[in-house]
MDTraj code that builds the backbone (N, CA, C; nanometers):
import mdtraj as md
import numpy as np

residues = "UNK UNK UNK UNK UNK UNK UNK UNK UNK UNK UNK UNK UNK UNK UNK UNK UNK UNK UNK UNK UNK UNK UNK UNK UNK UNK UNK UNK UNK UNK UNK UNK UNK UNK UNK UNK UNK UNK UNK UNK UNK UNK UNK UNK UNK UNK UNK UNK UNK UNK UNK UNK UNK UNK UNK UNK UNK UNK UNK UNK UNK UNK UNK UNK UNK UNK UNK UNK UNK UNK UNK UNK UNK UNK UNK UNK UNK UNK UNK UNK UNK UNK UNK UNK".split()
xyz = np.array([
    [0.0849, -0.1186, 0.0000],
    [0.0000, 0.0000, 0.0000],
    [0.0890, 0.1244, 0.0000],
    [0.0425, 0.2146, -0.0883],
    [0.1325, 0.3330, -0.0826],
    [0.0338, 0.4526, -0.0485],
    [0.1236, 0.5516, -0.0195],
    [0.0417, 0.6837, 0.0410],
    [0.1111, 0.7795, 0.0277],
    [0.0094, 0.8815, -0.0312],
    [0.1540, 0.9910, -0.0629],
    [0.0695, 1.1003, 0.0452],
    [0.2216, 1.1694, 0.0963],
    [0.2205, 1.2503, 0.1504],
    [0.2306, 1.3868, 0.1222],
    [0.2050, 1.5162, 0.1912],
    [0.2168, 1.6434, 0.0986],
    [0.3759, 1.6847, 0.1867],
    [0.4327, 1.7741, 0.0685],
    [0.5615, 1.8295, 0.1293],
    [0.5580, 1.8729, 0.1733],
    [0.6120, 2.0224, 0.2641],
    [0.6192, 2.1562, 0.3317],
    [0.6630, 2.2344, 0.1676],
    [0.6754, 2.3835, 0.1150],
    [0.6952, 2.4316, 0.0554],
    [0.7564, 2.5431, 0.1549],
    [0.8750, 2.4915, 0.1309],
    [0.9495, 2.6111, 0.2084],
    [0.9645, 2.7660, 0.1765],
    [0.9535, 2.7784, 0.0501],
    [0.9995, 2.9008, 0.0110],
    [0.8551, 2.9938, 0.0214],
    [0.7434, 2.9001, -0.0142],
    [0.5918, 2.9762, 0.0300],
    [0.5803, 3.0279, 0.1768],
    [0.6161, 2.9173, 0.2482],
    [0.6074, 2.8999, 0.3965],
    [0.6704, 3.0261, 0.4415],
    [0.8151, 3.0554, 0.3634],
    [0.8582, 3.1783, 0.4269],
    [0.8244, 3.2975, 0.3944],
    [0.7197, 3.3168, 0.2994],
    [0.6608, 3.4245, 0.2221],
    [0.5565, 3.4602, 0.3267],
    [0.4649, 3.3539, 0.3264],
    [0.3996, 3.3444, 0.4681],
    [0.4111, 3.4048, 0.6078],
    [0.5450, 3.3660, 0.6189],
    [0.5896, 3.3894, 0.7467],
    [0.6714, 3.5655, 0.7392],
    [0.6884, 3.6094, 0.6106],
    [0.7145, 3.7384, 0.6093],
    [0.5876, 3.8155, 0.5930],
    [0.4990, 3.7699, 0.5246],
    [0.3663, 3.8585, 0.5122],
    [0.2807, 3.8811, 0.6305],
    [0.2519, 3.7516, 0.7741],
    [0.2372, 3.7925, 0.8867],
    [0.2937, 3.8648, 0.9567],
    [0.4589, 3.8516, 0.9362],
    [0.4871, 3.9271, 0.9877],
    [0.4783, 4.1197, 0.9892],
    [0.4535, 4.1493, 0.8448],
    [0.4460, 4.2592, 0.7692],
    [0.3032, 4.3071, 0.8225],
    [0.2251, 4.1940, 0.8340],
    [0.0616, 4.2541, 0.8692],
    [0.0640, 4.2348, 1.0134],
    [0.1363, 4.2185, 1.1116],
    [0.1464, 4.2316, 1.2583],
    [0.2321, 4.3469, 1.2847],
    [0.2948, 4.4393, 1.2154],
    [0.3647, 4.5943, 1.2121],
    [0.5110, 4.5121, 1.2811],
    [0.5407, 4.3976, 1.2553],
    [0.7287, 4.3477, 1.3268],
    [0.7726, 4.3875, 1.2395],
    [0.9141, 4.4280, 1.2668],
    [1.0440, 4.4278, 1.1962],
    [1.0962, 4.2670, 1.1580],
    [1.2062, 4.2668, 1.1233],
    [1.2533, 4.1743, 1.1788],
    [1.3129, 4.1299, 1.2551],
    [1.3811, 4.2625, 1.2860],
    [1.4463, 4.3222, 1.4466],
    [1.3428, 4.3074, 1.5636],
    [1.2303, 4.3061, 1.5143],
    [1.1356, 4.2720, 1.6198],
    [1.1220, 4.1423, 1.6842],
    [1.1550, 4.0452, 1.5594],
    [1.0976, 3.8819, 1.5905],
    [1.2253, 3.8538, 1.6417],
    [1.3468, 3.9211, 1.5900],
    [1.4865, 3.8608, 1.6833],
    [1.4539, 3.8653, 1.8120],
    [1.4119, 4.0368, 1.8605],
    [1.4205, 3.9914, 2.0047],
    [1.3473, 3.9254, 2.1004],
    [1.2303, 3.9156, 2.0225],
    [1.1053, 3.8144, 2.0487],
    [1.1412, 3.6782, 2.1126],
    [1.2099, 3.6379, 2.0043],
    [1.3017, 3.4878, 2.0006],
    [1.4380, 3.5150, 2.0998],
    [1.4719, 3.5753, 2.1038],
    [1.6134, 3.6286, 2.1914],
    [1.7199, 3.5817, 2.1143],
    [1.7215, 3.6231, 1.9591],
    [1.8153, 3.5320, 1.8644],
    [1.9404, 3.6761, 1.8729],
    [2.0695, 3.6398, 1.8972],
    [2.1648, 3.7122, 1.8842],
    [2.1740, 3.8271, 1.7457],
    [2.1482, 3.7289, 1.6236],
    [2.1423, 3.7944, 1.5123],
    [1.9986, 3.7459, 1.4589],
    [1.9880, 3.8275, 1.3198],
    [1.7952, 3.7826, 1.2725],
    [1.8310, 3.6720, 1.1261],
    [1.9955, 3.6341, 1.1492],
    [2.0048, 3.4784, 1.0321],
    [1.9123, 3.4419, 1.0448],
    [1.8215, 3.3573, 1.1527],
    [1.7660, 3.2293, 1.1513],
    [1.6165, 3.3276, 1.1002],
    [1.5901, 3.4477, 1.1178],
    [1.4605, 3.4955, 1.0185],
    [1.4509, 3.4923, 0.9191],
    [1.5699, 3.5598, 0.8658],
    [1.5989, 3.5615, 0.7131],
    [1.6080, 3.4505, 0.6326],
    [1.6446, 3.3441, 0.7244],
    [1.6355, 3.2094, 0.6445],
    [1.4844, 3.1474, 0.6668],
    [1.4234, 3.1977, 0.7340],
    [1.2877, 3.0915, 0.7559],
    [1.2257, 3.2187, 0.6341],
    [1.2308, 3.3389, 0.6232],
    [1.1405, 3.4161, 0.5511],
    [1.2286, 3.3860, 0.3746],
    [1.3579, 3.3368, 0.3403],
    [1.3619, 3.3240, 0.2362],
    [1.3480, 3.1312, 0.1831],
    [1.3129, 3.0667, 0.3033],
    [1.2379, 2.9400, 0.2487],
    [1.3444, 2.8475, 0.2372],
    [1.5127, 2.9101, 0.3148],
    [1.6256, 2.8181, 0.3217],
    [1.6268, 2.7221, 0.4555],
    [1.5002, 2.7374, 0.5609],
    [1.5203, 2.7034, 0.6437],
    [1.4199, 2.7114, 0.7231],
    [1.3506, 2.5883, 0.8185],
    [1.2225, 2.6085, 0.8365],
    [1.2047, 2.6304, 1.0245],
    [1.1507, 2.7206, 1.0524],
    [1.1550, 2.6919, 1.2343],
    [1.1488, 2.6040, 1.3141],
    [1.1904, 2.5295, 1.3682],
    [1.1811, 2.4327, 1.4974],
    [0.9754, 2.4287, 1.5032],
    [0.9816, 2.3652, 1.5520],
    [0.8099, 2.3602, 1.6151],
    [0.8160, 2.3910, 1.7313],
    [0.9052, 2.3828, 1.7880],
    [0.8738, 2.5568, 1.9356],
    [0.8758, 2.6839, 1.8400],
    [0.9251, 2.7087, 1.7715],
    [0.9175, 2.8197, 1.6723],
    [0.8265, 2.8625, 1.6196],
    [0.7587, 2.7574, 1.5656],
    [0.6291, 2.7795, 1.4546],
    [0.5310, 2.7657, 1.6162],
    [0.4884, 2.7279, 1.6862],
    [0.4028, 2.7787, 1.8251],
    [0.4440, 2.8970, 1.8283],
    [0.5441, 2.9406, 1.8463],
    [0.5918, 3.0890, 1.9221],
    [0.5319, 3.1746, 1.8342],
    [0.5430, 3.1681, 1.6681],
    [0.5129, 3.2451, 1.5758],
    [0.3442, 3.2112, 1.5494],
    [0.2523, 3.1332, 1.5388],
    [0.1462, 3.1053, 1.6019],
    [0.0678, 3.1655, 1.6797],
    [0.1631, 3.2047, 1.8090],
    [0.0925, 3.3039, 1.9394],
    [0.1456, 3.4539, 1.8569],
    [0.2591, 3.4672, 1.8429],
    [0.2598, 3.6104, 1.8301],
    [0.1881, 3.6722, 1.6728],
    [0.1369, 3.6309, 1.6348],
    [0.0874, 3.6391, 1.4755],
    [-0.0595, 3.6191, 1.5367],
    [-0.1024, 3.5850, 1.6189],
    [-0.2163, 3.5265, 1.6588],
    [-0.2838, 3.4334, 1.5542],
    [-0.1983, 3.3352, 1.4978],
    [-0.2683, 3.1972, 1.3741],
    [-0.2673, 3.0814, 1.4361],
    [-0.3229, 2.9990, 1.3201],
    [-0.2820, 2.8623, 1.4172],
    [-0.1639, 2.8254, 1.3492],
    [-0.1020, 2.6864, 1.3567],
    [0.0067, 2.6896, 1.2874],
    [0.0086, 2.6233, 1.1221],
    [-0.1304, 2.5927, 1.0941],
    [-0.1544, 2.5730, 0.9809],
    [-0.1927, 2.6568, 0.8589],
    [-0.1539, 2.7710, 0.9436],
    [-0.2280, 2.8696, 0.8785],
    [-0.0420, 2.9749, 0.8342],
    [0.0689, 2.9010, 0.8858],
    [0.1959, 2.9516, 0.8621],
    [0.2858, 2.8668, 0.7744],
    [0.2274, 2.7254, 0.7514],
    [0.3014, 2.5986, 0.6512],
    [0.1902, 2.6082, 0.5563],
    [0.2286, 2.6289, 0.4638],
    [0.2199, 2.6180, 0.3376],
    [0.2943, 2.4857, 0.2838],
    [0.1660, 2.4067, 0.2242],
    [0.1420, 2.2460, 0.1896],
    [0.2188, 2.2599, 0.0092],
    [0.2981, 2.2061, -0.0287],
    [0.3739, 2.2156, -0.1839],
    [0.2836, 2.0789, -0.2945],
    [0.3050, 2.1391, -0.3932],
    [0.2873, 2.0105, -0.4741],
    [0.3057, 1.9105, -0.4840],
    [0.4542, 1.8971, -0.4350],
    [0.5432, 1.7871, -0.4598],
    [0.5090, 1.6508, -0.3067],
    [0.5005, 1.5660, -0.3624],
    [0.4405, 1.4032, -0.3030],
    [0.5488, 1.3433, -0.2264],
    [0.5874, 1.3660, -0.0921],
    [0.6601, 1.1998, -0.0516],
    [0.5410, 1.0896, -0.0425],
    [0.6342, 1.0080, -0.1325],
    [0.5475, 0.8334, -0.1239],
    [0.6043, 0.7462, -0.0144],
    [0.5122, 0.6977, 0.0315],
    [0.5257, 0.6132, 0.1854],
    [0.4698, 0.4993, 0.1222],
    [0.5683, 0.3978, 0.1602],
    [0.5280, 0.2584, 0.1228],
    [0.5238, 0.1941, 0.2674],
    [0.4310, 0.1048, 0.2743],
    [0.3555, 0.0806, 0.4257],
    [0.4110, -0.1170, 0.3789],
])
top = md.Topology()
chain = top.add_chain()
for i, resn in enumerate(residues, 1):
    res = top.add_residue(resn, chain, resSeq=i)
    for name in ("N", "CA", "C"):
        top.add_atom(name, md.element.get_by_symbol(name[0]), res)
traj = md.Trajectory(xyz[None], top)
């Protein structure tokens, strides 16, 4: 039996995750210190789709965006197949 699964679309996901952020008035200087991230790398990579947040992350961004977290992953075209 096979089953396909949906991907994450990272690069949507981070479009996503820049457009909430844009419609919640953050910087990105904002979500650094939010997160208590030294530098805002790890934003810039989740908002250009090189890199996706932890799932304490995507909660954290969840509460402060006020979404759920399905509403911040963006589902891709592309199929993993699971063979059972």
């Amino acid at each position: 039996m096979t089953q396909n699964i949906p991907a994450i679309d990272m690069v949507a996901t981070g479009q996503r995750i820049t457009d909430l952020r844009v419609a919640a008035g953050m910087s990105v200087r904002d979500l650094q210190d939010v997160f208590g991230f030294a530098t805002p790398q790890a934003i810039y990579k989740w908002q250009h789709g090189t890199a996706m947040p932890t799932i304490d992350n995507l909660v954290a961004l969840s509460v402060i965006f006020g979404v759920a977290i399905d509403d911040i992953i963006v589902l891709g075209e592309g199929l993993y197949e699971l063979s059972a």
